[in-house]
LUMFI-822529 format. One record per residue (C-alpha): residue number from 0; residue in three letters; chain; x, y, z. Coordinates in nm, 4 decimals, padded with zeros to 6 digits, always signed. Example, Ala and Ser with C-alpha at 12.3 -4.5 7.8 and 13.67 -1.06 7.14 Angstrom:
BEGIN
(0 'ALA' 'A' (+01.2300 -00.4500 +00.7800))
(1 'SER' 'A' (+01.3670 -00.1060 +00.7140))
***
This chain:
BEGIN
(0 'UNK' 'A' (+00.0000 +00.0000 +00.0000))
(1 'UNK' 'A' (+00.1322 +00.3462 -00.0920))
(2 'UNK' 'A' (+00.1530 +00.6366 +00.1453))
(3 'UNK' 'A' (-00.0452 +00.9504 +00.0024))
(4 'UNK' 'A' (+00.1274 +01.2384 +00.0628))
(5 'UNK' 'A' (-00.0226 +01.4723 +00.3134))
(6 'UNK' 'A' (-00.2408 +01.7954 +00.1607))
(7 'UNK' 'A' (-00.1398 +02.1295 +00.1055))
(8 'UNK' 'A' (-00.2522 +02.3566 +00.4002))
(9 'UNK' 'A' (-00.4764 +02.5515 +00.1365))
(10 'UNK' 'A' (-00.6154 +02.2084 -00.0283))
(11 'UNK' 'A' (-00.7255 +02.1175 +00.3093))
(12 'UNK' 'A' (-00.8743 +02.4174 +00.4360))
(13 'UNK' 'A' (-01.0684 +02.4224 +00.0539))
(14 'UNK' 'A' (-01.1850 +02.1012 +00.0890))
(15 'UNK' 'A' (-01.3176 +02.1793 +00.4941))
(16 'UNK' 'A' (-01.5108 +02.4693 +00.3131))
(17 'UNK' 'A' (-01.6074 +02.2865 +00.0523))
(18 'UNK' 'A' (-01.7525 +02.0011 +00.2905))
(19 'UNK' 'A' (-02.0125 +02.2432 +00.4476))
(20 'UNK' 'A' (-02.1054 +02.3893 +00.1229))
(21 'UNK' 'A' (-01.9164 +02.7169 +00.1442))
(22 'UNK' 'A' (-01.7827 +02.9397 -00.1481))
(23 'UNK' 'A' (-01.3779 +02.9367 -00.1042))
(24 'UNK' 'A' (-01.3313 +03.3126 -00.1096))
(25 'UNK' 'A' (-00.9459 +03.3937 -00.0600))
(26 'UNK' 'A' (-01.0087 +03.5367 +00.3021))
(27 'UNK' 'A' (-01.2088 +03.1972 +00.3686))
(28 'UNK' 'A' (-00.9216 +02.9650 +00.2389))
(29 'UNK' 'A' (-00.6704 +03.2111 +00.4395))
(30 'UNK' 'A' (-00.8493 +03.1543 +00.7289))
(31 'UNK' 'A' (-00.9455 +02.7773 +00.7336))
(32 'UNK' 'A' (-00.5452 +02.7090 +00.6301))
(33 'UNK' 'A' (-00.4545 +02.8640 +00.9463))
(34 'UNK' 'A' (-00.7702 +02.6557 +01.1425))
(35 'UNK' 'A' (-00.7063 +02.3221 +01.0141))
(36 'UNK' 'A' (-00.3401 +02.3474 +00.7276))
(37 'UNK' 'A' (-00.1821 +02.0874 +00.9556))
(38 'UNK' 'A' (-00.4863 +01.8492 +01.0294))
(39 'UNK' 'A' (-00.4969 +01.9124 +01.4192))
(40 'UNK' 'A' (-00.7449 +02.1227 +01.5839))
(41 'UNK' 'A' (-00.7426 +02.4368 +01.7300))
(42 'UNK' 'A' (-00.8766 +02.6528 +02.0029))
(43 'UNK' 'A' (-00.8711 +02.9873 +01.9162))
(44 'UNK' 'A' (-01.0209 +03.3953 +01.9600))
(45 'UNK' 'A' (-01.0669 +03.5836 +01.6869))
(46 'UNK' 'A' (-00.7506 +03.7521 +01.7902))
(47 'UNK' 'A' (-00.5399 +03.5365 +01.7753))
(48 'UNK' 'A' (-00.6384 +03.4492 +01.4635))
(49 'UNK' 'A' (-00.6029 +03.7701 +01.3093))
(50 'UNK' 'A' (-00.2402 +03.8026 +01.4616))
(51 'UNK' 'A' (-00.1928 +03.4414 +01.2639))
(52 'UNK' 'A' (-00.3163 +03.6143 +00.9749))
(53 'UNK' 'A' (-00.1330 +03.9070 +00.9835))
(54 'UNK' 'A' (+00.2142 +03.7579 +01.0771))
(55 'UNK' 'A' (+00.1439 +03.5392 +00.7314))
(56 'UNK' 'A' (+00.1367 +03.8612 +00.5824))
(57 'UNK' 'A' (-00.2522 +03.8175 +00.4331))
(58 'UNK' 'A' (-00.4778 +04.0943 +00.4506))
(59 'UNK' 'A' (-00.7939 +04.0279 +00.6310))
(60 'UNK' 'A' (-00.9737 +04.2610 +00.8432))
(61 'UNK' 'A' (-01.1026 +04.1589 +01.1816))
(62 'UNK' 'A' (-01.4318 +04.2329 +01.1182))
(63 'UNK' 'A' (-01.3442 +03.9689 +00.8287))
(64 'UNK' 'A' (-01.2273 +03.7351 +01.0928))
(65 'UNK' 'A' (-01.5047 +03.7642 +01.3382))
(66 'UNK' 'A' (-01.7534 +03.7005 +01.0364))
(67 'UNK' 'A' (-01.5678 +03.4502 +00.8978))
(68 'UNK' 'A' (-01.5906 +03.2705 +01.2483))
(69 'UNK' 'A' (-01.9755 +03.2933 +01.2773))
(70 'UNK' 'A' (-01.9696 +03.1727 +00.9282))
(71 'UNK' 'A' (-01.8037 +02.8454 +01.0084))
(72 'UNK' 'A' (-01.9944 +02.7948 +01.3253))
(73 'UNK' 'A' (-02.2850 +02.8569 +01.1933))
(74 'UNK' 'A' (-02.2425 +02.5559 +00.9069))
(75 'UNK' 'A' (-02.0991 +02.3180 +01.1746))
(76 'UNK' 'A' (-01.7330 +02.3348 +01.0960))
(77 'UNK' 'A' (-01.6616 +02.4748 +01.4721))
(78 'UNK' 'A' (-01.8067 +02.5262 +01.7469))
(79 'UNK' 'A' (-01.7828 +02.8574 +01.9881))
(80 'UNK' 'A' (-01.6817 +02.8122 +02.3391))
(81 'UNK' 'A' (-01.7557 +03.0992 +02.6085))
(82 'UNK' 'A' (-01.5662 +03.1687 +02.8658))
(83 'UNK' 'A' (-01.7004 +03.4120 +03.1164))
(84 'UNK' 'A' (-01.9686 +03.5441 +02.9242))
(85 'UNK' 'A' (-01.7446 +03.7622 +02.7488))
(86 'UNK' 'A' (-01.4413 +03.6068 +02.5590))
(87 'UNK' 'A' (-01.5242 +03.3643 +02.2868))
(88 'UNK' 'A' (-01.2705 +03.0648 +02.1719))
(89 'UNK' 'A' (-01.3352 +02.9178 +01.8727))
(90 'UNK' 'A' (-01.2921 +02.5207 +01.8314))
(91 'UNK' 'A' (-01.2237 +02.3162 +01.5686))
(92 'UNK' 'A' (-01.2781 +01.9994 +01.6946))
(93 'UNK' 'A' (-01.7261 +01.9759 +01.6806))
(94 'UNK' 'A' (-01.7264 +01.6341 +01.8828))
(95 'UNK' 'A' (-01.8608 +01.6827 +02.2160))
(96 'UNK' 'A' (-01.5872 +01.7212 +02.4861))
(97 'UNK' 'A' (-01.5108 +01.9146 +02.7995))
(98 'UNK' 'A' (-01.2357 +02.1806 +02.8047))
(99 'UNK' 'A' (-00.9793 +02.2890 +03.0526))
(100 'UNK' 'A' (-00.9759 +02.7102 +03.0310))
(101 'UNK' 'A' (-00.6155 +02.8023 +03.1789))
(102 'UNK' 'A' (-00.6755 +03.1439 +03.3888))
(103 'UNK' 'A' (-00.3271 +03.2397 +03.3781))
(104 'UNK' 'A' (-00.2691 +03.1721 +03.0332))
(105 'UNK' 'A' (-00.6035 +03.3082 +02.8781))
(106 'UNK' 'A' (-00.6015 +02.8969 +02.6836))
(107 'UNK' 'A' (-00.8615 +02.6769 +02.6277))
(108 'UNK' 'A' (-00.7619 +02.3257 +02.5779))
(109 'UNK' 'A' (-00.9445 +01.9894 +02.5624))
(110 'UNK' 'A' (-00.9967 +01.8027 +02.8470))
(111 'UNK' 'A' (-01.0413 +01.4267 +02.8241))
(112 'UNK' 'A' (-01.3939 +01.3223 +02.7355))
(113 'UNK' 'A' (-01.3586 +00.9473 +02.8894))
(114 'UNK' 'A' (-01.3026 +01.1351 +03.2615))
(115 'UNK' 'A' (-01.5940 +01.3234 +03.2832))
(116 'UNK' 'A' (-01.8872 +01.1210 +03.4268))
(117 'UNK' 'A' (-02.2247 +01.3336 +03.4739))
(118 'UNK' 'A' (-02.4583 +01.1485 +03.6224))
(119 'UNK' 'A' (-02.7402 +01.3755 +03.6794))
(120 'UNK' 'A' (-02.9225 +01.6845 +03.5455))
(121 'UNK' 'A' (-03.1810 +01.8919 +03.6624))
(122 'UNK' 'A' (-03.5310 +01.8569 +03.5218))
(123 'UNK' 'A' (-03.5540 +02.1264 +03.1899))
(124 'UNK' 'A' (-03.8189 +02.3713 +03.3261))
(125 'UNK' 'A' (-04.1628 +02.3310 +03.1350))
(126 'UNK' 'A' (-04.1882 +02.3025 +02.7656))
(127 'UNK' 'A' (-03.7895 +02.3321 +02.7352))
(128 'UNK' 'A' (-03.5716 +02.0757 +02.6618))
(129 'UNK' 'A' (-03.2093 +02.0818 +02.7150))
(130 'UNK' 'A' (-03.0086 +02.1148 +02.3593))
(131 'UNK' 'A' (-02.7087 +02.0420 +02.5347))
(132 'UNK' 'A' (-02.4032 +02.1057 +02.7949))
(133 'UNK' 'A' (-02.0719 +02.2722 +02.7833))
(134 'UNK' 'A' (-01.8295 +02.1893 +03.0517))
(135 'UNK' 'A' (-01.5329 +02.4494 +03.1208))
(136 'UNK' 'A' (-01.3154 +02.3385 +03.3968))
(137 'UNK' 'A' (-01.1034 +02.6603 +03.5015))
(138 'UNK' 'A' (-00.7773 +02.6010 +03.5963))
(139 'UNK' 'A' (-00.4873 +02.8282 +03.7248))
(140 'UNK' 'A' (-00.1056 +02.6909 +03.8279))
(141 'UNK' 'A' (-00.0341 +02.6586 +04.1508))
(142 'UNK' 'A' (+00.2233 +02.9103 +04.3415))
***
């Protein structure tokens, strides 16, 4: 059996657009290159991503970037994480899965799935249901 070679960054993030039906603009394939070029996922801010962009030397706006963001959430390609109400991450990785958020490092990383055991919820009040359940463990080094 041959090997295939792995994918250019740009093929891949093309084909990630192209698997959730999305027109590969440039800023698009810019963006999902820097998400997913390498295969593994990501956990990032829209930030961060723009400072990605702009240390590539592409020129995207942030606006761009934020939209860009919704975009792919909103067609299942990632999934937003909130942290304190406020600051968004961004995730690459849709499975379900708890994350660790690192207060002195402003991170979010995975945590692993297989710990977590909940093994009760409260009833959903009257005529809701409960569409799901994001677990952020925050974490912080010790002195």
């Amino acid at each position: 059996m041959t090997r295939q070679s792995p994918l250019p960054t740009e093929e891949r993030g093309s084909q990630w657009l192209a698997s959730a039906g999305l027109r590969p603009t440039r800023q698009r394939v810019t963006l999902a290159s820097l998400l997913i070029g390498d295969g593994q996922h990501r956990h990032v801010t829209a930030e961060s991503l723009f400072a990605d962009v702009q240390k590539r030397g592409e020129s995207v706006s942030l606006a761009t970037v934020y939209n860009t963001l919704r975009a792919f959430c909103d067609v299942g390609l990632m999934q937003e994480v909130l942290v304190d109400g406020t600051k968004s991450y961004f995730d690459t990785n849709t499975h379900d899965h708890p994350h660790f958020y690192w207060e002195d490092e402003n991170r979010l990383s995975d945590a692993p799935a297989d710990q977590l055991e909940i093994t009760r919820l409260p009833d959903a009040p009257e005529g809701a249901e409960i569409a799901s359940i994001d677990v952020v463990i925050r974490l912080r080094r010790r002195d």
